[in-house]
N, CA, C and O atoms as CSV, one atom per row, in Angstrom:
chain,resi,resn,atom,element,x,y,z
A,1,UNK,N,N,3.401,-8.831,-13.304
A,1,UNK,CA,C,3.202,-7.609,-12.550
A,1,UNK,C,C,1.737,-7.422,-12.170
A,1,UNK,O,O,1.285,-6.913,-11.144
A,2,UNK,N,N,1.007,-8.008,-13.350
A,2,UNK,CA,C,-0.373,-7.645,-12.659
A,2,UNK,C,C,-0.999,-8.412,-12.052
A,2,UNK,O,O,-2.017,-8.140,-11.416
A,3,UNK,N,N,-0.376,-9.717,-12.176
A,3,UNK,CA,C,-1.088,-10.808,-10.509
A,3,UNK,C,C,-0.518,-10.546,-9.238
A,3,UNK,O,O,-0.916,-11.027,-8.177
A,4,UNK,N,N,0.901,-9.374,-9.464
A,4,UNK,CA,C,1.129,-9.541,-8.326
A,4,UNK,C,C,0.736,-8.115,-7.529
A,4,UNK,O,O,0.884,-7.990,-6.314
A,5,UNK,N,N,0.215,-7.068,-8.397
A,5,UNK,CA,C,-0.780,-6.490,-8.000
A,5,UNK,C,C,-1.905,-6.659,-7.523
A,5,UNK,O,O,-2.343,-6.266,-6.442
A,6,UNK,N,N,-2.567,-7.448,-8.590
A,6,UNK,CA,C,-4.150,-8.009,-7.512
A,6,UNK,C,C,-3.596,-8.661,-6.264
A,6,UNK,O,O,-4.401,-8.671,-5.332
A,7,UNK,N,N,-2.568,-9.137,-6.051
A,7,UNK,CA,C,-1.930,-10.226,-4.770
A,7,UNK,C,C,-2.302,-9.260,-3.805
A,7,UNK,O,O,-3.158,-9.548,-2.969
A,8,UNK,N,N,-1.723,-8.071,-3.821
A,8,UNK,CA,C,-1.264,-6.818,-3.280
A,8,UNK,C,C,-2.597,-6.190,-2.528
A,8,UNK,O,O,-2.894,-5.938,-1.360
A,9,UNK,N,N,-3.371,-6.046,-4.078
A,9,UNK,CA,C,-4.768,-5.667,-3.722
A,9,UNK,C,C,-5.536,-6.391,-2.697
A,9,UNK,O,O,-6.201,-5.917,-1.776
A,10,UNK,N,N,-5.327,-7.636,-3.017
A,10,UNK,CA,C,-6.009,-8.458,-1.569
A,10,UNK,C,C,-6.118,-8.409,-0.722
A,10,UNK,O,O,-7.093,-8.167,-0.010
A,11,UNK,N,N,-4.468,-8.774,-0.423
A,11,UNK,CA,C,-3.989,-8.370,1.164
A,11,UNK,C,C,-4.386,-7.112,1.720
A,11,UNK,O,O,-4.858,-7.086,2.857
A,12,UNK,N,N,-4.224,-5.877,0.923
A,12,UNK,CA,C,-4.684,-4.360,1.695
A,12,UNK,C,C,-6.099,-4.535,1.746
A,12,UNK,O,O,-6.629,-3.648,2.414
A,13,UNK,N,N,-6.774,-5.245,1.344
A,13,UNK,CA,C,-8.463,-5.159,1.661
A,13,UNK,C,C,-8.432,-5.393,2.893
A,13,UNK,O,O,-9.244,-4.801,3.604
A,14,UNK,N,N,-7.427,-6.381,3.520
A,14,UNK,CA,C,-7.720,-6.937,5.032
A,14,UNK,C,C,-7.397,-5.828,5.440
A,14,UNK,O,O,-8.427,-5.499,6.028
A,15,UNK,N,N,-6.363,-4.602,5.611
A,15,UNK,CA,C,-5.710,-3.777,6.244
A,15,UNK,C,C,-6.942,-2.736,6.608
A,15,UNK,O,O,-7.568,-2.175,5.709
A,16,UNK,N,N,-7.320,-2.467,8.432
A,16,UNK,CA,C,-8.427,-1.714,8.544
A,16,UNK,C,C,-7.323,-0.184,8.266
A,16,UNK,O,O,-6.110,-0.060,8.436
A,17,UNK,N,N,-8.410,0.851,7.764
A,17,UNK,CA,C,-7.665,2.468,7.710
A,17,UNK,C,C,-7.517,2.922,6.154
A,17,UNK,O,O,-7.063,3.987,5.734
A,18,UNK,N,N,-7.927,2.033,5.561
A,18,UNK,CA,C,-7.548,2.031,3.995
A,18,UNK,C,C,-8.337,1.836,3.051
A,18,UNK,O,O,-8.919,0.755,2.954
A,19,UNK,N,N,-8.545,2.956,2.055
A,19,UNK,CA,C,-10.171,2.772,1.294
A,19,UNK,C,C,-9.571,2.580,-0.010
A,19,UNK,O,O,-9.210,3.534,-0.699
A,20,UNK,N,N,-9.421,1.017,-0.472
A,20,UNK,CA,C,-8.673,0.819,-1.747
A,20,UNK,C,C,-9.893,1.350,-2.970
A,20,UNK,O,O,-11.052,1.730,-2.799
A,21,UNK,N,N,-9.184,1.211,-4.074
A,21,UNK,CA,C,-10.195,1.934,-5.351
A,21,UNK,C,C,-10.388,0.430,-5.953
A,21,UNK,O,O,-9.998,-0.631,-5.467
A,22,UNK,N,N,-11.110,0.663,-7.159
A,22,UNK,CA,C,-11.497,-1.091,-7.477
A,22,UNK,C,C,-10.528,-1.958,-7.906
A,22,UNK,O,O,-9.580,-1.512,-8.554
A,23,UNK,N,N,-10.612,-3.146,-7.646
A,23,UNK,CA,C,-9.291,-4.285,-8.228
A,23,UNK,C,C,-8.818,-3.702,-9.247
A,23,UNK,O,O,-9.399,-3.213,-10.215
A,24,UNK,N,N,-7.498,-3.787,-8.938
A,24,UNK,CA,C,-6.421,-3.059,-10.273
A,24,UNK,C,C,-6.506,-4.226,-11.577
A,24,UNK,O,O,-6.387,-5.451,-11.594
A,25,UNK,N,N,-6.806,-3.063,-12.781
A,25,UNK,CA,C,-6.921,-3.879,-13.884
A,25,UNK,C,C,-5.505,-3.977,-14.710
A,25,UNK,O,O,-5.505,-4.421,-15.858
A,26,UNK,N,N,-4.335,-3.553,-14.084
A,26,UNK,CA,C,-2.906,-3.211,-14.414
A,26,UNK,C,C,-1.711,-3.076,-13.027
A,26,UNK,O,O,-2.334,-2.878,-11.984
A,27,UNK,N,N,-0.292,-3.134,-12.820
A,27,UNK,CA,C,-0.011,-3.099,-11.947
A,27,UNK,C,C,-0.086,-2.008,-10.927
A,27,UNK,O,O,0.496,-2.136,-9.849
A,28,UNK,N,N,-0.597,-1.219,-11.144
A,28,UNK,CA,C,-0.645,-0.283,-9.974
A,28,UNK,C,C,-2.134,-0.596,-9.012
A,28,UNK,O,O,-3.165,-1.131,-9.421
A,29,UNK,N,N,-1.870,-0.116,-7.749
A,29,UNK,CA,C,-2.719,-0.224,-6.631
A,29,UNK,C,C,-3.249,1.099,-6.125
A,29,UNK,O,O,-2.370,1.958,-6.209
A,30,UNK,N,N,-4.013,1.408,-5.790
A,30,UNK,CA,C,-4.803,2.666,-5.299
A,30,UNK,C,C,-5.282,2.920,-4.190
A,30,UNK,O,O,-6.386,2.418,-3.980
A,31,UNK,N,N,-4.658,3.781,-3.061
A,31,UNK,CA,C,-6.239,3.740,-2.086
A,31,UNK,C,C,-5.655,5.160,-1.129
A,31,UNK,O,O,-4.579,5.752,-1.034
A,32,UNK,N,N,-6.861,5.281,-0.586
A,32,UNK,CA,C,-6.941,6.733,0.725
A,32,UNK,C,C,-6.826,6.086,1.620
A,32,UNK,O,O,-7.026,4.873,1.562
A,33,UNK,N,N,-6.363,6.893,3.041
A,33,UNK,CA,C,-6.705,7.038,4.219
A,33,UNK,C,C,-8.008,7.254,4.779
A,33,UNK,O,O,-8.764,8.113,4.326
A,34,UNK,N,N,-8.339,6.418,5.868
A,34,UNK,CA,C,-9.661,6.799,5.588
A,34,UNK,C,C,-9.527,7.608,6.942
A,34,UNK,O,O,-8.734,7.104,7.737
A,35,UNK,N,N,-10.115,8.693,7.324
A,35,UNK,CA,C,-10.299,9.802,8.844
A,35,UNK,C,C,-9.568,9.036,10.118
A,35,UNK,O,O,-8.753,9.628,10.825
A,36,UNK,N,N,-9.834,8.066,10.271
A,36,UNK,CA,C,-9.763,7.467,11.275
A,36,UNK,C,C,-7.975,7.283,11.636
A,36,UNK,O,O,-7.498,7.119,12.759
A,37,UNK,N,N,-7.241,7.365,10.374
A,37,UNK,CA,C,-5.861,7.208,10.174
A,37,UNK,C,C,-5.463,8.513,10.791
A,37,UNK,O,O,-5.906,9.492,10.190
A,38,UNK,N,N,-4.619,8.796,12.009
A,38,UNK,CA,C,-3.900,9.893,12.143
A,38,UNK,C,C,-2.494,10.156,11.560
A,38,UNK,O,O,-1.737,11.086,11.836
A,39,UNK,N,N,-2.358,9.409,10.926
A,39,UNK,CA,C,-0.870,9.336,10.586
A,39,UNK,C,C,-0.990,9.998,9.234
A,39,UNK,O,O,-1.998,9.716,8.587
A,40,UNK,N,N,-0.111,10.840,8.706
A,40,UNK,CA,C,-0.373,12.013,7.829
A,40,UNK,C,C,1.033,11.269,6.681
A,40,UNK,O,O,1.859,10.411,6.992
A,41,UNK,N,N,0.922,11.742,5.800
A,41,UNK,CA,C,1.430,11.005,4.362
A,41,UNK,C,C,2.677,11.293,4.417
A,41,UNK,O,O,3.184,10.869,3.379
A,42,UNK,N,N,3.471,11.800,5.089
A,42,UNK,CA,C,5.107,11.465,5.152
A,42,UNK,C,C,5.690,10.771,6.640
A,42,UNK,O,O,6.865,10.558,6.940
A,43,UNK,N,N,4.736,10.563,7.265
A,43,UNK,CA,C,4.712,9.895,8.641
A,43,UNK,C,C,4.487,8.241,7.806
A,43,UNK,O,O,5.300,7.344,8.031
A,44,UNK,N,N,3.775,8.113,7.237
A,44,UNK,CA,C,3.613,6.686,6.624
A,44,UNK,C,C,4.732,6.352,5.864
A,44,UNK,O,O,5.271,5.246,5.895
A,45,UNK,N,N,5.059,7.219,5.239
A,45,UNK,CA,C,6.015,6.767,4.071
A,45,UNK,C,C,7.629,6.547,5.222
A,45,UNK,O,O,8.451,5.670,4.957
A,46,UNK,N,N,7.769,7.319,6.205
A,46,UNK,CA,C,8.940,6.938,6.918
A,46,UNK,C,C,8.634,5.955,7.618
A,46,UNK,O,O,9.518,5.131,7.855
A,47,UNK,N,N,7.373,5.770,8.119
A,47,UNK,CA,C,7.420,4.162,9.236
A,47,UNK,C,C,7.396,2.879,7.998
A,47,UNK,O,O,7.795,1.738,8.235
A,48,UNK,N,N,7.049,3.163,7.149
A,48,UNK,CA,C,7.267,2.404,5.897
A,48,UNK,C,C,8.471,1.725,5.524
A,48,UNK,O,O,8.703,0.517,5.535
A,49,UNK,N,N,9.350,2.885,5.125
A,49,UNK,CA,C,10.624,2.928,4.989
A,49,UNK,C,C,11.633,2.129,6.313
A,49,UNK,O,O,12.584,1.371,6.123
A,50,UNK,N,N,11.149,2.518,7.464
A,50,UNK,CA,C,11.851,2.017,8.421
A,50,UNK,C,C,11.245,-0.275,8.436
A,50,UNK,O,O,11.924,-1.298,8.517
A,51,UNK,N,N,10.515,-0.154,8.375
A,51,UNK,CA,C,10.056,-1.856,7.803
A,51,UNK,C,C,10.650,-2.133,6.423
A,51,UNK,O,O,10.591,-3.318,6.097
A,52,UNK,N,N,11.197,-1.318,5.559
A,52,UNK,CA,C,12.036,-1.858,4.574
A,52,UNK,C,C,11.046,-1.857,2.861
A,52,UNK,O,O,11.359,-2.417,1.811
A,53,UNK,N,N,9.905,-1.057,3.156
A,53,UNK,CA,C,9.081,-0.948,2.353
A,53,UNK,C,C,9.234,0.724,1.548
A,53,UNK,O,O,9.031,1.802,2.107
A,54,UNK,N,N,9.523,0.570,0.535
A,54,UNK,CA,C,9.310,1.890,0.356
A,54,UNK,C,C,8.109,2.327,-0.549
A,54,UNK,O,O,7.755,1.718,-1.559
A,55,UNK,N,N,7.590,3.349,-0.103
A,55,UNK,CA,C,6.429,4.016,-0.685
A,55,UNK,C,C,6.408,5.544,-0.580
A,55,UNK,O,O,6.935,6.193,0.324
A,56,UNK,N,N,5.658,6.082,-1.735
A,56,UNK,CA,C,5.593,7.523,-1.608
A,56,UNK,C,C,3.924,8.048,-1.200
A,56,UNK,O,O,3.472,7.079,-0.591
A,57,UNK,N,N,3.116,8.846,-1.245
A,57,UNK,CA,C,1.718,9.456,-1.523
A,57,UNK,C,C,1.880,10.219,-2.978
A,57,UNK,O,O,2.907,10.635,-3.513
A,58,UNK,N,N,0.402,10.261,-3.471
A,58,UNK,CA,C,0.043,10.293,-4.439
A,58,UNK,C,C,-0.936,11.298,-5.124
A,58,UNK,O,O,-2.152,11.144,-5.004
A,59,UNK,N,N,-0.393,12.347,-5.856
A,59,UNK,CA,C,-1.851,12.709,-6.454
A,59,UNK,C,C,-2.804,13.408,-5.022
A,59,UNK,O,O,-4.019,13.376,-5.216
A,60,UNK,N,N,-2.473,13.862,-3.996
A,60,UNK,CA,C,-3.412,14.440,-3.394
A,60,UNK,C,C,-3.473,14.272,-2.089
A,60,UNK,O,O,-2.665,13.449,-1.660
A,61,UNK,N,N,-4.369,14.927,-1.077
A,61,UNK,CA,C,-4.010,14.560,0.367
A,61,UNK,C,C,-4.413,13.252,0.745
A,61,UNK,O,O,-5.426,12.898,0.142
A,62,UNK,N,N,-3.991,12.472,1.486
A,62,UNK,CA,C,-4.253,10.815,2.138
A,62,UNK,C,C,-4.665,9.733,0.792
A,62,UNK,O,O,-5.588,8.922,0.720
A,63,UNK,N,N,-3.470,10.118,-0.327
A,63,UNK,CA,C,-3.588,9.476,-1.607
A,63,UNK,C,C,-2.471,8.287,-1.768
A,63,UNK,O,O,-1.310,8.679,-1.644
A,64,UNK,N,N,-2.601,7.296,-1.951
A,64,UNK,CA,C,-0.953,6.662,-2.329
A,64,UNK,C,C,-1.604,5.592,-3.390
A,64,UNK,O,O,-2.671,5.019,-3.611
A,65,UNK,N,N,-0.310,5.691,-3.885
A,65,UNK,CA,C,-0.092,4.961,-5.319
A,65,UNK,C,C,0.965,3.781,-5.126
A,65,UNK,O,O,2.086,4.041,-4.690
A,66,UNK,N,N,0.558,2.375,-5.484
A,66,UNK,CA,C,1.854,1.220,-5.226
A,66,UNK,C,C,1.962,0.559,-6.472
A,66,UNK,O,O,0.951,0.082,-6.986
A,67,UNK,N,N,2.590,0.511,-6.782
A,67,UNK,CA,C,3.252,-0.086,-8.522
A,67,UNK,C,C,4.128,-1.474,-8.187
A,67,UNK,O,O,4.944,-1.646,-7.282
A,68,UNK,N,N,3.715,-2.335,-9.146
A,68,UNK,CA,C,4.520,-3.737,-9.015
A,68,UNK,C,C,4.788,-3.800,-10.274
A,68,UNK,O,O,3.910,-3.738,-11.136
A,69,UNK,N,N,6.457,-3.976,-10.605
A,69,UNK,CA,C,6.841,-3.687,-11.564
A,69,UNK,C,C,8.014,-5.455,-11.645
A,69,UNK,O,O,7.914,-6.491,-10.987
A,70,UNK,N,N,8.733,-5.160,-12.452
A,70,UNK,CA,C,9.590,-6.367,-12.532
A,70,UNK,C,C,10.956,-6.866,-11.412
A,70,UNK,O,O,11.782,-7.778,-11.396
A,71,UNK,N,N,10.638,-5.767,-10.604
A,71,UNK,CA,C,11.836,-6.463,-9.103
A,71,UNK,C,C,11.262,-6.494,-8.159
A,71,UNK,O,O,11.836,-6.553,-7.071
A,72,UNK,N,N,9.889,-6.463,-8.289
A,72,UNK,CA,C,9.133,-6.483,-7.268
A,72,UNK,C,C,8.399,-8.309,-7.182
A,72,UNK,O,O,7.623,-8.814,-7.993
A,73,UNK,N,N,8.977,-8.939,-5.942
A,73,UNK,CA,C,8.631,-9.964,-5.850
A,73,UNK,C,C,7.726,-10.860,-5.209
A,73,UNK,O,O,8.082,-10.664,-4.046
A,74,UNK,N,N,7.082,-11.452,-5.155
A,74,UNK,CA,C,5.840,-12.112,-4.340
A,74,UNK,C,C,6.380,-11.657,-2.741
A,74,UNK,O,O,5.669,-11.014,-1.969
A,75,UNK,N,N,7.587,-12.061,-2.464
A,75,UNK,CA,C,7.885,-11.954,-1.372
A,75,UNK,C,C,8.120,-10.241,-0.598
A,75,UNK,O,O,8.314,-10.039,0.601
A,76,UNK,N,N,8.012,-8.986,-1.897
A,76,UNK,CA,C,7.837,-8.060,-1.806
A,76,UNK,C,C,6.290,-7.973,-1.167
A,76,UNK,O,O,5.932,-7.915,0.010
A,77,UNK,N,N,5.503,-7.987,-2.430
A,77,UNK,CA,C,4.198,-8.008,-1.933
A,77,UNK,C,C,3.998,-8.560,-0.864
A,77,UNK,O,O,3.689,-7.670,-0.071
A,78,UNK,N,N,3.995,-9.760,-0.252
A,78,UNK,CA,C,3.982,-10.453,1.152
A,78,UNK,C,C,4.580,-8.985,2.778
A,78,UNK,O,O,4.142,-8.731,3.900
A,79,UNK,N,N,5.458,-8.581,2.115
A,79,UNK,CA,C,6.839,-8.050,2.972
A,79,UNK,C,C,5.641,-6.674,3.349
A,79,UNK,O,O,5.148,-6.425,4.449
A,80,UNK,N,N,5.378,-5.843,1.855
A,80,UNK,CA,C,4.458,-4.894,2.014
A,80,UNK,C,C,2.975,-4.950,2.969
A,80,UNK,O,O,2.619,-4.255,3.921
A,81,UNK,N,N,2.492,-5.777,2.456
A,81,UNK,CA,C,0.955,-6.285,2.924
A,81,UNK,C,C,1.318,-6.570,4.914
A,81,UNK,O,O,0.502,-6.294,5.793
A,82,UNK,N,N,2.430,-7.041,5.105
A,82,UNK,CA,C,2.581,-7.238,6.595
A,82,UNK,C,C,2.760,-6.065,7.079
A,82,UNK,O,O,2.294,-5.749,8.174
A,83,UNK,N,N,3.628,-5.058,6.153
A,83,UNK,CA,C,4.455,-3.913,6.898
A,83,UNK,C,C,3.015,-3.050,7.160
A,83,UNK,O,O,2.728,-2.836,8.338
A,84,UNK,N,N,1.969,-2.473,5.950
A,84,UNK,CA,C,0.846,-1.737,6.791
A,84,UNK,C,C,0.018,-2.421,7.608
A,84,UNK,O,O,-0.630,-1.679,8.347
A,85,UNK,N,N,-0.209,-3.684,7.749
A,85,UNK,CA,C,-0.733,-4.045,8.650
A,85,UNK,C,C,-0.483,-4.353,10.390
A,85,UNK,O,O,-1.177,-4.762,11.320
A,86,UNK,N,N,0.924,-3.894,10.195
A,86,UNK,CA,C,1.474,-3.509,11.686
A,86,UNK,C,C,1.413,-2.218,11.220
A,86,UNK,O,O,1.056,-2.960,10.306
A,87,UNK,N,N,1.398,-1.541,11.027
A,87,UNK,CA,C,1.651,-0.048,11.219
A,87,UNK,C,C,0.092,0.732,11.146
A,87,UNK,O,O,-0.158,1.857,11.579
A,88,UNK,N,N,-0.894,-0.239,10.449
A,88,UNK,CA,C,-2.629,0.225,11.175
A,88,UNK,C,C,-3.009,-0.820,12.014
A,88,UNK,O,O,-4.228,-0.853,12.179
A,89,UNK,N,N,-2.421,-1.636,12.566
A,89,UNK,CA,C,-3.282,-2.760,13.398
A,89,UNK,C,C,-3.710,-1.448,14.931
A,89,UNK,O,O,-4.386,-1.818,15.890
């Protein structure tokens, strides 16, 4: 779970719009919106959802939280890391 978090972590570094927190030392992932994002935290989580990704926000305004847990598979992480990067390209 937690390599495939840092996996995770990687890939969203490339993603412009997204201010990750420092390399996850456990499976969860961290990061804000950064201003430039107009898309507001249940607008993400449905264009999300519609790519087959699901995610919630977190803890606060332009907050989200991503957890890699045991059904979560490389090919998850892969699936995720593409889905925001069409949806901030």
């Amino acid at each position: 779970d937690h390599a495939r978090a840092k996996n995770l972590f990687e890939g969203l570094k490339q993603v412009q719009g997204l201010k990750l927190d420092a390399s996850p030392s456990s499976n969860m992932v961290y990061f804000d919106l950064l201003d430039e994002v107009k898309l507001g935290e249940d607008q993400i989580v449905d264009e999300m959802k519609k790519r087959g990704v699901l995610v919630d926000w977190w803890a606060g305004h332009r907050r989200f939280r991503l957890v890699t847990h045991y059904w979560v598979d490389d090919a998850g992480v892969e699936k995720t890391v593409k889905a925001f990067g069409e949806l901030f390209k």
